[in-house]
C-alpha positions as CSV (number, residue, x, y, z in Angstrom):
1,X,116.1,121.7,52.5
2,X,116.8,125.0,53.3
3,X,114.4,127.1,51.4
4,X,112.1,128.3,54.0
5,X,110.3,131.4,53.7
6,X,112.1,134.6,55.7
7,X,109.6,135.0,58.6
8,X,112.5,134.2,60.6
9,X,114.5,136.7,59.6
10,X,115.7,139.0,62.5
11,X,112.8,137.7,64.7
12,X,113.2,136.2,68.6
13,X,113.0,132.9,68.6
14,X,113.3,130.9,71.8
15,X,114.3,127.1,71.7
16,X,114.0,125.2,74.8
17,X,116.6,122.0,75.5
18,X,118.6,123.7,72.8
19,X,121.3,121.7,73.9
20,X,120.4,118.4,73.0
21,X,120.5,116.5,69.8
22,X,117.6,118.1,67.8
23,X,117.9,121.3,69.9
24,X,121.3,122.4,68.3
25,X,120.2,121.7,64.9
26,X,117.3,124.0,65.1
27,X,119.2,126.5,66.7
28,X,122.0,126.3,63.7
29,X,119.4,126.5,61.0
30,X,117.4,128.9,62.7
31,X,120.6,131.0,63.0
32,X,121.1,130.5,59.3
33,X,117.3,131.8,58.6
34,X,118.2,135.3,60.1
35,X,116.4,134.8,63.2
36,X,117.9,135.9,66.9
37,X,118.0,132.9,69.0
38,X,117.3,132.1,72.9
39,X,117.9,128.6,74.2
40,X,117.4,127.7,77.5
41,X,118.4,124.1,79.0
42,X,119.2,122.8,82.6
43,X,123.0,121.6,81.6
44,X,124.6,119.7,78.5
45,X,123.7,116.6,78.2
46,X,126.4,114.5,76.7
47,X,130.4,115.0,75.7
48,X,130.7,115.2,73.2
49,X,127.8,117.4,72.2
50,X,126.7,118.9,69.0
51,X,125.6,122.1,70.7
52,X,129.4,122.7,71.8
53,X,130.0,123.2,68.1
54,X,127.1,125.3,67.5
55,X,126.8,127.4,70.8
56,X,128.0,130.2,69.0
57,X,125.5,130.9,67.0
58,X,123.2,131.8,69.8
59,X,122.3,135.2,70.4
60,X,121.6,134.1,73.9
61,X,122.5,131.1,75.9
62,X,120.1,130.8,79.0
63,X,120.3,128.3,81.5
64,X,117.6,127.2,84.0
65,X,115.3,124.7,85.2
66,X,112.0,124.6,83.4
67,X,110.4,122.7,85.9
68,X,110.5,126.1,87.8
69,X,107.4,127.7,87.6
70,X,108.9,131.3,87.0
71,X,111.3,130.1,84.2
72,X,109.4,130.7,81.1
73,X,107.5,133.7,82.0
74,X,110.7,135.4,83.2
75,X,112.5,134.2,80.1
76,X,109.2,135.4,78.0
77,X,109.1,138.8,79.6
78,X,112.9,139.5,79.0
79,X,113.6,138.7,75.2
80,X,109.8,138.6,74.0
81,X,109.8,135.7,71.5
82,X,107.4,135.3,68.3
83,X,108.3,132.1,68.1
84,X,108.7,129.3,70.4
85,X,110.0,125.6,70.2
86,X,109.7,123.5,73.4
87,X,112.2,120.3,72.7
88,X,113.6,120.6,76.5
89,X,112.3,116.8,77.7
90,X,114.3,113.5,79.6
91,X,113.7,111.9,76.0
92,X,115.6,108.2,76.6
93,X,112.9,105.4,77.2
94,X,115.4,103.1,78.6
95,X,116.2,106.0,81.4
96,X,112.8,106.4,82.0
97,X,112.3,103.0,83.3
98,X,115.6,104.0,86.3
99,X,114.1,107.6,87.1
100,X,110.2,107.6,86.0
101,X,109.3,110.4,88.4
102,X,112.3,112.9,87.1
103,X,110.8,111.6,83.6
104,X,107.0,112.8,84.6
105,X,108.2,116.0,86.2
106,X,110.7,117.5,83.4
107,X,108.2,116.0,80.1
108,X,104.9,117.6,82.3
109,X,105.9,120.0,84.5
110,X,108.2,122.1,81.8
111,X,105.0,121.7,79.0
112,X,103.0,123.2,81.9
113,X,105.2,126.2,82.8
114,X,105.6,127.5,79.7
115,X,101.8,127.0,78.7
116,X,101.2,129.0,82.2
117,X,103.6,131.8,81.4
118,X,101.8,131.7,77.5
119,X,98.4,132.3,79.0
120,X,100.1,136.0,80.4
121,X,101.6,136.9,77.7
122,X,100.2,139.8,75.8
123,X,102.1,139.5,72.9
124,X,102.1,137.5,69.8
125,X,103.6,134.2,69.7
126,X,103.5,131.1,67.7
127,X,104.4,128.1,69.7
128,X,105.5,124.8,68.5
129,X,105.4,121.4,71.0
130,X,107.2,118.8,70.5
131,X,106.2,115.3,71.9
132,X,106.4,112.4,70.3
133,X,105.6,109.3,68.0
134,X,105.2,107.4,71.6
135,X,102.5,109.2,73.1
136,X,100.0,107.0,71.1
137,X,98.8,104.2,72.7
138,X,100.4,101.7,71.0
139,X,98.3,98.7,70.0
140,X,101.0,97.2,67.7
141,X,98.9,98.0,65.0
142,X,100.1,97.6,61.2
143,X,99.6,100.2,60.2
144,X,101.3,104.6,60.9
145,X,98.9,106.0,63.8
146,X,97.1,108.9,63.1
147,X,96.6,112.3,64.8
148,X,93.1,110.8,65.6
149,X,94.3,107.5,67.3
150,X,94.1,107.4,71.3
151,X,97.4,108.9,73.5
152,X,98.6,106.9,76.2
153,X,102.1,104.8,77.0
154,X,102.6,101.7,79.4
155,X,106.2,102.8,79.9
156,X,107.2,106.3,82.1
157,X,108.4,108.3,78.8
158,X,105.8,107.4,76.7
159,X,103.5,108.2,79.8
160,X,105.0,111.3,80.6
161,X,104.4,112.8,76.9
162,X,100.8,111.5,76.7
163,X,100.3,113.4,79.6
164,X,102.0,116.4,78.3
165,X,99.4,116.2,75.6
166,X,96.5,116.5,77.9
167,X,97.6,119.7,79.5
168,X,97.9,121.4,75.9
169,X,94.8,120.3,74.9
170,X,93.6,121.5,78.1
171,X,95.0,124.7,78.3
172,X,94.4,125.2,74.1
173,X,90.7,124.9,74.8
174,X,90.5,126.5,78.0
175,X,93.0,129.7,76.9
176,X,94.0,129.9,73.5
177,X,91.1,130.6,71.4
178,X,91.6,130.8,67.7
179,X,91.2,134.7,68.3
180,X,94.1,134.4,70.5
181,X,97.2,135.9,70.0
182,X,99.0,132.8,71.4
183,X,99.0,130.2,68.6
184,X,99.3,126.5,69.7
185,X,100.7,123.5,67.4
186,X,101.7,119.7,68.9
187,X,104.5,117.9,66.7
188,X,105.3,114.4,67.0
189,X,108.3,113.1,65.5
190,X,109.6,109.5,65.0
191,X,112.7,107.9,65.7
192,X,115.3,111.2,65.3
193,X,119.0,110.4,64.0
194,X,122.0,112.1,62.5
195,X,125.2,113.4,63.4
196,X,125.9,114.8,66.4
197,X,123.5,112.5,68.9
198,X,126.0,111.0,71.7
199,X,122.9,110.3,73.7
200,X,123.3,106.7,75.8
201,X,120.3,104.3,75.1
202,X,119.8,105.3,71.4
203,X,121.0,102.9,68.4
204,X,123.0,105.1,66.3
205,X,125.1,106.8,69.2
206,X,125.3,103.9,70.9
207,X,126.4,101.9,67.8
208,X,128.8,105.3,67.3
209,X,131.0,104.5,70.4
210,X,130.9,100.7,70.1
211,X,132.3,101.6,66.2
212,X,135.1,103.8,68.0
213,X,135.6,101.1,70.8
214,X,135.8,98.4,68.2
215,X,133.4,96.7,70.2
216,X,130.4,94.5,69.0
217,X,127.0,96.6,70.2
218,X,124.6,94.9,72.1
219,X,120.8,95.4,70.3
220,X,117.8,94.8,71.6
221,X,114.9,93.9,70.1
222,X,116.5,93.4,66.3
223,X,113.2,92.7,65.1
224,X,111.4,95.9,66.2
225,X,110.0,98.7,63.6
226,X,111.0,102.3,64.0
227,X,110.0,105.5,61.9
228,X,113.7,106.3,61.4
229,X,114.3,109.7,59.7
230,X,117.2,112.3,60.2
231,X,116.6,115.2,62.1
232,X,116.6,117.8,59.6
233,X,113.4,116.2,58.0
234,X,111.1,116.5,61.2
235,X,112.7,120.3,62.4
236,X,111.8,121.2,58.6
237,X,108.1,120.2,59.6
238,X,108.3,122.0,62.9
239,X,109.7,125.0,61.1
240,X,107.2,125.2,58.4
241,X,104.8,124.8,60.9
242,X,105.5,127.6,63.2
243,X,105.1,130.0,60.5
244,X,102.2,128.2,59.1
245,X,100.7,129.2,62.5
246,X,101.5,132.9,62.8
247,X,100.3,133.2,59.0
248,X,97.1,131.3,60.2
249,X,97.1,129.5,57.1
250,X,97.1,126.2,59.6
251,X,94.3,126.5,62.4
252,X,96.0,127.2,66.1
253,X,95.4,123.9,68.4
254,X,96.4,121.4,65.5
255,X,98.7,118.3,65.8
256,X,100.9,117.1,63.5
257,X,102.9,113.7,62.6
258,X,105.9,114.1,61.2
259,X,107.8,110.9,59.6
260,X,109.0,108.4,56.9
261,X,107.4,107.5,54.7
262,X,106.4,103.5,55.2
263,X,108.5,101.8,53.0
264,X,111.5,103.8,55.6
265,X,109.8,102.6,58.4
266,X,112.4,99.7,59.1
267,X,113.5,96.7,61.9
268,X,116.2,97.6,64.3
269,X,118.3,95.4,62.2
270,X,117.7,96.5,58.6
271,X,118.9,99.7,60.4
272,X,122.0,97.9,62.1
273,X,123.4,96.0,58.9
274,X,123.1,99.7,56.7
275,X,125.2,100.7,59.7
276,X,127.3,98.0,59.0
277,X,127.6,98.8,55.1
278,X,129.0,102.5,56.1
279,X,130.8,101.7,59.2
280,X,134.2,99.8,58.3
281,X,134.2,97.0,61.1
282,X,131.2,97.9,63.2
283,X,129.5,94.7,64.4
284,X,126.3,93.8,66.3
285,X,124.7,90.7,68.5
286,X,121.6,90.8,70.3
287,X,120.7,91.3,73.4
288,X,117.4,89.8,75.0
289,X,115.3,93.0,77.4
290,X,115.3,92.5,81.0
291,X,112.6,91.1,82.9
292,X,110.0,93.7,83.0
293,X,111.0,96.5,80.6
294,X,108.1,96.9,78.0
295,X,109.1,98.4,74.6
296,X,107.1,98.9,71.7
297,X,107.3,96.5,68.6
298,X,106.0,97.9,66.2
299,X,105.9,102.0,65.7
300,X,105.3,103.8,62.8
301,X,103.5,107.1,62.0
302,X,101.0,108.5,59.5
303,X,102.1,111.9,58.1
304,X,100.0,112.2,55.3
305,X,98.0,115.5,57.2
306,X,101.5,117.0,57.4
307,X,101.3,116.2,53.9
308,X,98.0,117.9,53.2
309,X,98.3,120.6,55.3
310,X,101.7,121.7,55.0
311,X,103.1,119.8,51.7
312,X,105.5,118.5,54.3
313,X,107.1,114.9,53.2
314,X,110.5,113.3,53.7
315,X,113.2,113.5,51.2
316,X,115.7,111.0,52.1
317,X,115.4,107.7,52.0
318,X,116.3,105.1,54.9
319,X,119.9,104.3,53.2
320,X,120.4,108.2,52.5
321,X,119.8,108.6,56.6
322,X,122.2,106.4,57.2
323,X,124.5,107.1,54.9
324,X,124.2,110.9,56.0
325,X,124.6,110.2,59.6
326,X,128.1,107.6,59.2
327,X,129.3,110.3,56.7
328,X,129.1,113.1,59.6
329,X,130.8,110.9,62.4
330,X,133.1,110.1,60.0
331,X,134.2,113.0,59.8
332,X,134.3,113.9,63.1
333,X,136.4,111.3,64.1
334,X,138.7,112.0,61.7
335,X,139.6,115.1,62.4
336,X,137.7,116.5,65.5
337,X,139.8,120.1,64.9
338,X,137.0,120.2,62.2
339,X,134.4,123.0,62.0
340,X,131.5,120.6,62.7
341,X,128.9,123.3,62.7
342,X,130.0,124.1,59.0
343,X,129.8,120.5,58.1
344,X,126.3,120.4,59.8
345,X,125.3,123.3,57.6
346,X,126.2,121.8,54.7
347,X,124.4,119.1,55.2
348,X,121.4,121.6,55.7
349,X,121.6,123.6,53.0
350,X,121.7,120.2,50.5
């Protein structure tokens, strides 16, 4: 995947929540594209944690709180990026539901702050926002959404995001002109996993430490659909489109779905039993939702615009992510002295 073109080389590049899951990935292959890169996060998230295995590759290794109004634009006016990647969210559905205001106030407040420290920035900079597959309103439609469809969420995270979106748009059409040197793209992503995720309330890490427990995990909602893709396919999309954006060969203010391809587009426990297949005695039962917590049943995403615009499409198929992301904790678990951040390169540059 790793034949990007070398706009990154030797360029400031600033990747919020670069601590999490997705975060440290980016930061890795950015690293390996040349480019000099700034992430700023509040605090690690998990242990134990990707980023701890790829921290040094950071040319600089900020913390802060973004939901501080002066954190972006004093970040911004010290290390002048070109490019920008805002992943920094509360991303767990599940812990939306116990702390829905922190939820609103990191996914809307941090998109905010950084768009307000954007608007006085005289340089140029191509910005990348990441939301997500669950700021559509979901009708549990059969069919991907498309950029076109209506943004919403009955639950606090998918809320929070589709209200993120409104103050890009807002701020895009009120600021950012396509003559402006701030250039403005929203990417949503669908249901992220590989190596490296200990996050609590997602399948794969939580199906990781039942594995190492050998305990059976509880799943709920077995019959759900998810856009499942491993998290090198979606940052490939956001990086092609960052420098799709500074070349202006993709107009500023667009949005952007990226993920699987339908036939990927599985059930929680087509996903389960492939885990089963390359995890040596994991099990699963089912658990019923609690009273009151609504979740999605059916979720998938159109990428075919990713596909026009970009040429952007997935490479792996559902048993390759899989396969992939068992391989990687695996290994990790095998021997944790391991250089995990030259496995995760490898894995990159396949």
């Amino acid at each position: 995947m790793n034949n990007l073109p070398s706009m990154f080389k030797n360029q400031v590049v600033l990747v919020s929540g670069h601590t999490g899951f997705k975060g440290s990935w980016l930061c890795l292959w950015l690293h390996s594209l040349g480019a000099k890169v700034v992430g700023v996060s509040k605090e690690i998230t998990t242990s134990p944690s990707h980023y701890e295995h790829t921290k040094n590759f950071l040319s600089h290794d900020l913390r802060a709180n973004i939901e501080d109004k002066d954190t972006f634009s004093t970040i911004l006016k010290s290390y002048k990026p070109v490019f920008i990647f805002h992943l920094a969210a509360q991303a767990i559905v599940v812990n939306s539901f116990k702390e829905p205001y922190q939820t609103f106030a990191t996914n809307t407040l941090g998109t905010l702050n950084l768009l307000e420290a954007l608007r006085n920035y005289p340089l140029e900079c191509s910005t990348v926002l990441i939301t997500s597959d669950k700021s559509y309103q979901n009708r549990e439609l059969d069919r991907g959404y498309h950029e076109e469809d209506r943004l919403g969420g009955e639950d606090p995270y998918s809320g929070s995001k589709g209200a993120a979106e409104l103050i890009i748009n807002s701020y895009y059409h009120s600021f950012f002109t396509h003559q402006s040197k701030i250039k403005i793209g929203i990417a949503r992503a669908g249901n992220v996993v590989g190596g490296g995720d200990w996050s609590i309330g997602r399948l794969i890490p939580d199906a990781i430490r039942a594995w190492t427990k050998q305990e059976s995990l509880l799943i709920r909602n077995p019959e759900s659909t998810r856009p499942w893709q491993h998290v090198l396919e979606p940052l490939f999309g956001y990086l092609q489109f960052a420098t799709s954006l500074q070349s202006s060969s993709i107009p500023s203010g667009t949005a952007l779905n990226f993920g699987p391809s339908p036939v990927d587009t599985q059930k929680v426990v087509d996903v389960a039993n492939l885990l089963q297949s390359n995890l040596e005695k994991f099990s699963w039962h089912q658990e019923n939702l609690p009273e009151g917590f609504h979740e999605s049943k059916l979720l998938a995403l159109d990428s075919s615009k990713a596909k026009a615009k970009l040429n952007w499409q997935t490479h792996l198929s559902i048993e390759e992510v899989i396969q992939w992301t068992a391989t990687w904790y695996k290994n990790f678990y095998s021997d944790q002295q391991m250089n995990y951040a030259n496995f995760s390169r490898q894995q990159i540059d396949l």
